[in-house]
C-alpha positions as CSV (number, residue, x, y, z in Angstrom):
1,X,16.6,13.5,48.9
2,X,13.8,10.8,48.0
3,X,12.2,12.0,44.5
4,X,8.7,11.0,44.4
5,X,7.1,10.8,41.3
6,X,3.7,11.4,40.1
7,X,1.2,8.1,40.0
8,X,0.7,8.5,36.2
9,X,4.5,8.2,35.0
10,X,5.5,5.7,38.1
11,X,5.3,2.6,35.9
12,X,6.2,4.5,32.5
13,X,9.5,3.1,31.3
14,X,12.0,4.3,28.9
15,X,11.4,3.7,25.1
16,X,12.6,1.0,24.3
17,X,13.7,1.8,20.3
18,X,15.5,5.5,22.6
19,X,17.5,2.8,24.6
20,X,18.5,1.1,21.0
21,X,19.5,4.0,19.9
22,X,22.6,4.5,22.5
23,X,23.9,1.2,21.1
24,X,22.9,2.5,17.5
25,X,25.1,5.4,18.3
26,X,28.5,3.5,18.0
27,X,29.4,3.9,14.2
28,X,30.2,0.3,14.0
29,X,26.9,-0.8,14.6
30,X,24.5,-0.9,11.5
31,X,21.2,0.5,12.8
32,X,18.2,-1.5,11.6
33,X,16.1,0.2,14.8
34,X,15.4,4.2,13.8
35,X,12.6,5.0,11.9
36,X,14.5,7.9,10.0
37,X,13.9,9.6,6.8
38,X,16.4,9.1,4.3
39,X,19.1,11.4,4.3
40,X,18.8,12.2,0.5
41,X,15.1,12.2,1.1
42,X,15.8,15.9,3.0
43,X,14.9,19.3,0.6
44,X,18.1,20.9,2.4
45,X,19.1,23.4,-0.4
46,X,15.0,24.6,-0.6
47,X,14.9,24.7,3.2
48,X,18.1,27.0,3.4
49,X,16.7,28.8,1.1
50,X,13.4,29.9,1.9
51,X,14.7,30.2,5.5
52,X,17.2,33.1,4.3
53,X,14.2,34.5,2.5
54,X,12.1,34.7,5.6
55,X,15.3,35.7,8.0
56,X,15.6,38.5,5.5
57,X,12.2,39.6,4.6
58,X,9.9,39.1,7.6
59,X,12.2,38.0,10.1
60,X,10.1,39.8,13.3
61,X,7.2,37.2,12.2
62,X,9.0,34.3,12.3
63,X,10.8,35.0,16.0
64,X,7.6,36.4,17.4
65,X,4.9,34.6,19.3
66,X,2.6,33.1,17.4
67,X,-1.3,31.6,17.5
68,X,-1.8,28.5,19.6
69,X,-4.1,27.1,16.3
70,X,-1.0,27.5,13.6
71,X,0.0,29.6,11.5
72,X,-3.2,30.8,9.3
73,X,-1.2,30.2,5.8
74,X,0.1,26.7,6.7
75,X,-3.4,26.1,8.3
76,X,-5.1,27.2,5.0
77,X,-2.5,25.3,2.9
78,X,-3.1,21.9,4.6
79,X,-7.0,22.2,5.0
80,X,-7.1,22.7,0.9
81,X,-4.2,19.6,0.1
82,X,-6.1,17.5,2.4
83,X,-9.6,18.6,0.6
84,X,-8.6,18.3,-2.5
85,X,-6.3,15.3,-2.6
86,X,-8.2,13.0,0.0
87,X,-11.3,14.5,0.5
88,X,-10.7,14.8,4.3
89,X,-12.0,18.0,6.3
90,X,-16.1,19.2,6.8
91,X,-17.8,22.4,7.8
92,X,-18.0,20.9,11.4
93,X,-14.6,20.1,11.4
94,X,-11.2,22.1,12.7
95,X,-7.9,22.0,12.3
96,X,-4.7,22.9,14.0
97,X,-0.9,22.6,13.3
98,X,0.7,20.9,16.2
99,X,4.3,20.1,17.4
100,X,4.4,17.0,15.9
101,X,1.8,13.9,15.2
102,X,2.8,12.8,18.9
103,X,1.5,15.7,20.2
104,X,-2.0,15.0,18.6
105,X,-2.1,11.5,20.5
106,X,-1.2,13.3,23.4
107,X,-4.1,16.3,23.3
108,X,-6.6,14.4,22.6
109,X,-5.9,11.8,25.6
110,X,-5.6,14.7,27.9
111,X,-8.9,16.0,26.3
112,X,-11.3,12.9,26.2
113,X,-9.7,10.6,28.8
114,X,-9.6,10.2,32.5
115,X,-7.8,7.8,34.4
116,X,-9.2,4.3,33.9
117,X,-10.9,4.9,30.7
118,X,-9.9,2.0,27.9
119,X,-8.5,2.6,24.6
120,X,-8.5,0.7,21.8
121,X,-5.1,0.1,19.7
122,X,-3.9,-2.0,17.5
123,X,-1.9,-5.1,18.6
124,X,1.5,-4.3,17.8
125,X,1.1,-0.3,17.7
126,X,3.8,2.3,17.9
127,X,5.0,3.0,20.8
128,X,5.3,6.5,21.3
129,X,1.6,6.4,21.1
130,X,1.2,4.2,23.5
131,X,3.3,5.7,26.2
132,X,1.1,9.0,25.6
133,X,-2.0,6.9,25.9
134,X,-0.6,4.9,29.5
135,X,1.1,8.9,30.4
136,X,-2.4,9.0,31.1
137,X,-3.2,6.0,33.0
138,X,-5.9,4.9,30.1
139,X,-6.5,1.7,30.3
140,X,-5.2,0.0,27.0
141,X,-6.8,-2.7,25.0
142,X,-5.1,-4.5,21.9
143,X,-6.9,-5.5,19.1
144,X,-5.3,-8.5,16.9
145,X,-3.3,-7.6,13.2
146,X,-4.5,-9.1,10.2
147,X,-2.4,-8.9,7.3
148,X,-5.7,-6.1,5.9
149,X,-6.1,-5.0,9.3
150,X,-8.0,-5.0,12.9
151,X,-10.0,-8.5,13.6
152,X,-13.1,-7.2,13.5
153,X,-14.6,-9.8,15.8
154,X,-12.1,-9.1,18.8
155,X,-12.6,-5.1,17.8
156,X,-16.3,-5.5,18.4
157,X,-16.2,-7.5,21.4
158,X,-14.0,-5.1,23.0
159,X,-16.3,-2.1,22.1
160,X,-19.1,-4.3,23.6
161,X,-17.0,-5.9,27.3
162,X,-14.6,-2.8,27.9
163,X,-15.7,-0.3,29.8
164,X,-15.5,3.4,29.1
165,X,-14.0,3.2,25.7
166,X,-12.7,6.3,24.5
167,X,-11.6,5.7,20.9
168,X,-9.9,3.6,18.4
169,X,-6.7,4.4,17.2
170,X,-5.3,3.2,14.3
171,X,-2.1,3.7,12.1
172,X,-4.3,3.4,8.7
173,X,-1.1,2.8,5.8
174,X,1.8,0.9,6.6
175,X,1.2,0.4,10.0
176,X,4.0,1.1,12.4
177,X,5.6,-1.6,13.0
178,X,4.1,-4.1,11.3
179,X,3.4,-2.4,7.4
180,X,0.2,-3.7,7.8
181,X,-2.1,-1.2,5.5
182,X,-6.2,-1.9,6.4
183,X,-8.1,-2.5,3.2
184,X,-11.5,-0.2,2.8
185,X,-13.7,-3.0,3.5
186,X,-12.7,-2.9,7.3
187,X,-11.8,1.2,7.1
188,X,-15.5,1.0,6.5
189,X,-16.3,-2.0,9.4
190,X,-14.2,0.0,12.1
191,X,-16.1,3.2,11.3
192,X,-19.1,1.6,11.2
193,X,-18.8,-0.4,14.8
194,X,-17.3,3.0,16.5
195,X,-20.8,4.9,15.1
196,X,-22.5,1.7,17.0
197,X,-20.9,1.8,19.9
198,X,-20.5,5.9,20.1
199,X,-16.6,5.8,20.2
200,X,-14.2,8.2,18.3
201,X,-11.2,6.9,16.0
202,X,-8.2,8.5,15.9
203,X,-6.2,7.8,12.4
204,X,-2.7,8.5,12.6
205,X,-1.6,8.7,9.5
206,X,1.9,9.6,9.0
207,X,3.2,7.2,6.2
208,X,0.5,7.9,3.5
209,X,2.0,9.9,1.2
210,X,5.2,6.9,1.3
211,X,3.1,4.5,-1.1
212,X,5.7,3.3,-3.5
213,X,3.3,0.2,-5.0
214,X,-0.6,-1.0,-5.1
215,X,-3.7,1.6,-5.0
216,X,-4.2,4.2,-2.1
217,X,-6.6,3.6,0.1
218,X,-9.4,6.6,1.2
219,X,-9.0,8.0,4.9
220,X,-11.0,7.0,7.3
221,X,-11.8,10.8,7.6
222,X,-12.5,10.9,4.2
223,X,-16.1,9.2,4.7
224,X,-16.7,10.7,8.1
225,X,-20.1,12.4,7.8
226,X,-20.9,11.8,11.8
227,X,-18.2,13.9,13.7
228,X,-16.3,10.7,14.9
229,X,-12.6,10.6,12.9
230,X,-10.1,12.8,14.7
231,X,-7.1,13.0,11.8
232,X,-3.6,13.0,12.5
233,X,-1.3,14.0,9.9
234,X,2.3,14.9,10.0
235,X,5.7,17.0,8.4
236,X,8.1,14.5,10.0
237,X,8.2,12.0,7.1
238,X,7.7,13.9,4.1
239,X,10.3,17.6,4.7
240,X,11.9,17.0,8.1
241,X,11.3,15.2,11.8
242,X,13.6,17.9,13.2
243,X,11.0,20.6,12.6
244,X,8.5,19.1,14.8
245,X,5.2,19.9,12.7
246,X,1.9,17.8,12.5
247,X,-2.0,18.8,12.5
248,X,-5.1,17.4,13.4
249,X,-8.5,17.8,11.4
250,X,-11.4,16.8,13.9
251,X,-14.6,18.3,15.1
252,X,-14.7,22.1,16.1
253,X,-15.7,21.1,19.8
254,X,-12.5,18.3,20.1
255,X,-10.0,20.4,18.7
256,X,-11.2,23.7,20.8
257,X,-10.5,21.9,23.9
258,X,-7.2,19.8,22.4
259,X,-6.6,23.8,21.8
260,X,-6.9,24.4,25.4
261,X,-4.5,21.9,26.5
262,X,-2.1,22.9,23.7
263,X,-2.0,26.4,25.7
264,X,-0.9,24.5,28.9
265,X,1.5,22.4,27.0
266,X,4.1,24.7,24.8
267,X,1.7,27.9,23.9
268,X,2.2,27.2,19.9
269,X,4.3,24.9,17.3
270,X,7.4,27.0,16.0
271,X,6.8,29.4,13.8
272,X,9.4,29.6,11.5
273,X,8.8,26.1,10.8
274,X,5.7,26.3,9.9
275,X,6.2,29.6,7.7
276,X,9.2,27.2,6.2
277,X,6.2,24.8,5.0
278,X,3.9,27.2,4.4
279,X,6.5,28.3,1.8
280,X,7.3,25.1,0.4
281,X,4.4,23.7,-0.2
282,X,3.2,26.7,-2.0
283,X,5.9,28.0,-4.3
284,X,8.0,25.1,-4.7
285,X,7.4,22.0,-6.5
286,X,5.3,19.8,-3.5
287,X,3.9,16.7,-5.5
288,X,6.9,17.0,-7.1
289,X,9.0,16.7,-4.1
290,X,6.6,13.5,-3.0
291,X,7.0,11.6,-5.9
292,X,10.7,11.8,-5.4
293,X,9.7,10.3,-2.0
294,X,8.5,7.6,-3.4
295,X,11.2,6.4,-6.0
296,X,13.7,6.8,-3.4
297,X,11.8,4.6,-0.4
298,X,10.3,2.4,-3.3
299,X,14.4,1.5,-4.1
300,X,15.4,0.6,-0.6
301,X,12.6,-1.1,-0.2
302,X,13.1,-3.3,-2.6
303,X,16.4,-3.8,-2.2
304,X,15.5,-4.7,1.6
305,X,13.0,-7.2,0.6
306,X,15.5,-8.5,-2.0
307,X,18.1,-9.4,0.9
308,X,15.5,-10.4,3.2
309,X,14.3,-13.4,0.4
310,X,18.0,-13.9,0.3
311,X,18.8,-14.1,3.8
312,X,16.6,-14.8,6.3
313,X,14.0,-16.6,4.5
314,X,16.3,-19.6,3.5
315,X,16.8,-19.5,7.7
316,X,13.1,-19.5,8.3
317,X,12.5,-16.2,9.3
318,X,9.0,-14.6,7.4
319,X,7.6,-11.2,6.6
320,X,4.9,-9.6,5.3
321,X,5.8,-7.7,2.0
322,X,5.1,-3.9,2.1
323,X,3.0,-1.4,-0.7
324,X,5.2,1.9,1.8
325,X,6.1,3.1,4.5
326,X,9.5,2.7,6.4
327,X,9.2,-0.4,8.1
328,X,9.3,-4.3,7.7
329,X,8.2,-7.0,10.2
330,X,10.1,-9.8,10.8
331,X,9.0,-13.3,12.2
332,X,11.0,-15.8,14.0
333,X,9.9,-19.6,14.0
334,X,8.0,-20.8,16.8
335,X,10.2,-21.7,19.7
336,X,13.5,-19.2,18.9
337,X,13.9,-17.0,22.2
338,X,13.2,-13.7,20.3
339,X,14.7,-11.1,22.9
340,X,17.5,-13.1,23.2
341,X,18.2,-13.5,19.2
342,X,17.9,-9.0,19.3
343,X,20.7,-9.4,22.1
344,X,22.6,-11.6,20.3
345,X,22.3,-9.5,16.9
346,X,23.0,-6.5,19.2
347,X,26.6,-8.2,20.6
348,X,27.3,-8.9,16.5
349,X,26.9,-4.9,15.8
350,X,23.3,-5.2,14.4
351,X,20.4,-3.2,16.1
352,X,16.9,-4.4,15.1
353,X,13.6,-3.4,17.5
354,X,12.1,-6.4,19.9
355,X,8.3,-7.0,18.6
356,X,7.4,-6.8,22.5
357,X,8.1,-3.3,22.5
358,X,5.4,-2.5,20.7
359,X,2.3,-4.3,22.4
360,X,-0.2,-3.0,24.9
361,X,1.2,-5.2,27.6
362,X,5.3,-5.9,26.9
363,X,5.2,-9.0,29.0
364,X,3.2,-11.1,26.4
365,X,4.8,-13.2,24.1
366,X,6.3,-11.9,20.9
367,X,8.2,-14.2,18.0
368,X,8.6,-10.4,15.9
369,X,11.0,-8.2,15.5
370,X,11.4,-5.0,13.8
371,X,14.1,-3.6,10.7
372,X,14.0,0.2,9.2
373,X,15.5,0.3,5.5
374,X,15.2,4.6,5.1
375,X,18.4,5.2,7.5
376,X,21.2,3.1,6.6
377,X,23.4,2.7,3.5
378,X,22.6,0.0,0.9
379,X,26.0,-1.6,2.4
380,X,24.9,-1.5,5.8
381,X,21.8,-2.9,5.4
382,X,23.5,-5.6,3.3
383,X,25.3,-6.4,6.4
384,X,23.1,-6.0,8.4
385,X,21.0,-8.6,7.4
386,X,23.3,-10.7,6.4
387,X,24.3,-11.0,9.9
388,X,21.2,-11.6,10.8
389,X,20.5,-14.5,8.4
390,X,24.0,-15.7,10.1
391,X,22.4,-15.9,13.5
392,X,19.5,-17.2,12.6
393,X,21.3,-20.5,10.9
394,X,23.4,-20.9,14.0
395,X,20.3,-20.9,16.4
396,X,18.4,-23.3,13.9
């Protein structure tokens, strides 16, 4: 039988960090490709426990069905942290607790965009995003990095030449993959040009709370006062990725149809999951459990940076310092093949992420690639990059 797929997913291909992963899987290959938590960084023993707790006490509630918005506690719980800690959330705003972050880029493409409609990303951007965004035949355009953020100039002249811009997105701290955090001078600029030019923004923000140096920066959605930010948060980073919970603050009439779609898509997020948070960000120790967060991604990052100076940089290979997050970008000198130096690290036992994995169109030239520190052991990152440094000296 000839299987003939839909138009939309006809030129989707696999992800390209998922197809890593198979040679990631081999346990003597040191993994520099995941963007995994920690393993230490997991609350197992409060997790187990509250879980008991709810198996035992209210166990019907936590099987049953639940409500396509979230559960009301967790929704309460999360609407007052992100009040009162970043000032995100006004009386024309909504929000809902969602299987994931990825399913937020998802609804709202299915909400706001029909085939042919341009949005805006970043330039690299993750690319789970991305693949929800093309999922839907948008058209996509990318916007230059800075070190602080978007150019502005290229932002504007896109919101000016493309046609049928939908909205923005933008990974606002610690930008995956490149770390990048945008200052508040252009957090202000990009607001500013999408009020101009009548364009939402969605901020995806999943690394915030993963600071471990230098000042936070204010949310987008913390100075929204026209209706225009659409918030995505996320579970996956801070208490587990296995449990599948994110939300989205944005305008009542954005996040009743994103509601809609929600239905159509997998009726609600799990529900004992989201009592499991409910739980521990209420009765256990929550800022608490975030700071510890912090120290332990604050030590492997510095430890990565440590053997990057020691490695690569003697072998002419840059990066950009990072203030959080999981992720470093790496930069080979002009005129080194950089798919084939991944290959070859791949063939020593050393998986790092291509750069062209991550842009709007994969067939551009890309001299980056890109290492995760959370996931492996202080040895195997050692290694790692010391065969990485190793193969860089032999191609130089």
């Amino acid at each position: 039988m000839e299987y003939i797929v839909s138009d939309r997913v006809s030129t989707l291909k696999p992800s390209a960090i998922r197809e890593i992963f198979k040679y990631a899987a081999d346990p003597t290959v040191v993994s520099l490709s995941a963007g995994n938590p920690a393993p230490e960084a997991f609350p197992t023993e409060a997790i187990a426990d509250i879980s008991d707790r709810i198996l035992r006490e209210n166990p019907i509630a936590a099987l049953q069905y639940g409500f396509t918005e979230g559960y009301p506690p967790l929704r309460e719980a999360v609407g007052d942290f992100m009040k009162n800690e970043y000032n995100v959330g006004r009386d024309f705003d909504d929000l809902i607790i969602t299987s994931g972050a990825q399913q937020v880029m998802d609804l709202l493409t299915k909400s706001m965009v029909n085939e042919g409609d341009t949005v805006i990303c970043e330039a690299p951007s993750f690319i789970g995003s991305l693949n929800s965004f093309r999922s839907y035949n948008a058209r996509l355009c990318g916007i230059p990095l800075e070190s602080d953020g978007m150019n502005l100039e290229a932002l504007e002249n896109a919101l000016r030449n493309e046609k049928n811009v939908r909205f923005i997105y933008m990974i606002s701290n610690f930008q995956n993959p490149s770390g990048v955090t945008t200052s508040l001078e252009k957090r202000r600029a990009i607001y500013e040009l999408a009020k101009k030019y009548g364009v939402l923004i969605l901020e995806d923000n999943p690394y915030g709370e993963l600071r471990i140096s230098g000042e936070n920066v204010p949310p987008v959605k913390s100075f929204d006062e026209d209706g225009i930010v659409v918030y995505a948060g996320s579970f996956s980073k801070i208490l587990s990725p296995g449990m599948r919970l994110g939300y989205v603050i944005a305008p009542k009439p954005v996040v009743q149809k994103m509601v809609v779609c929600k239905q159509g898509e997998d009726v609600h997020t799990n529900v004992w999951a989201q009592m499991v948070a409910h739980k521990f960000m209420t009765e256990y120790d929550f800022k608490g459990h975030l700071e510890k967060l912090r120290e332990i991604y604050k030590k492997k990052a510095s430890f990565c940076m440590e053997l990057l100076d020691k490695y690569l940089v003697p072998n002419k290979i840059s990066y950009q310092k990072i203030e959080g997050g999981l992720f470093i970008w790496c930069r080979l000198p002009d005129g080194v093949d950089m798919p084939d130096f991944c290959k070859q690290a791949v063939l020593r036992k050393v998986c790092v992420v291509p750069g062209n994995a991550f842009l709007t169109d994969e067939s551009e030239q890309c001299s980056s690639f890109r290492i995760n520190f959370s996931t492996p052991t202080d040895e195997q990152l050692e290694k790692g990059i010391r065969i990485l440094g190793e193969l860089a000296k032999e191609i130089l």
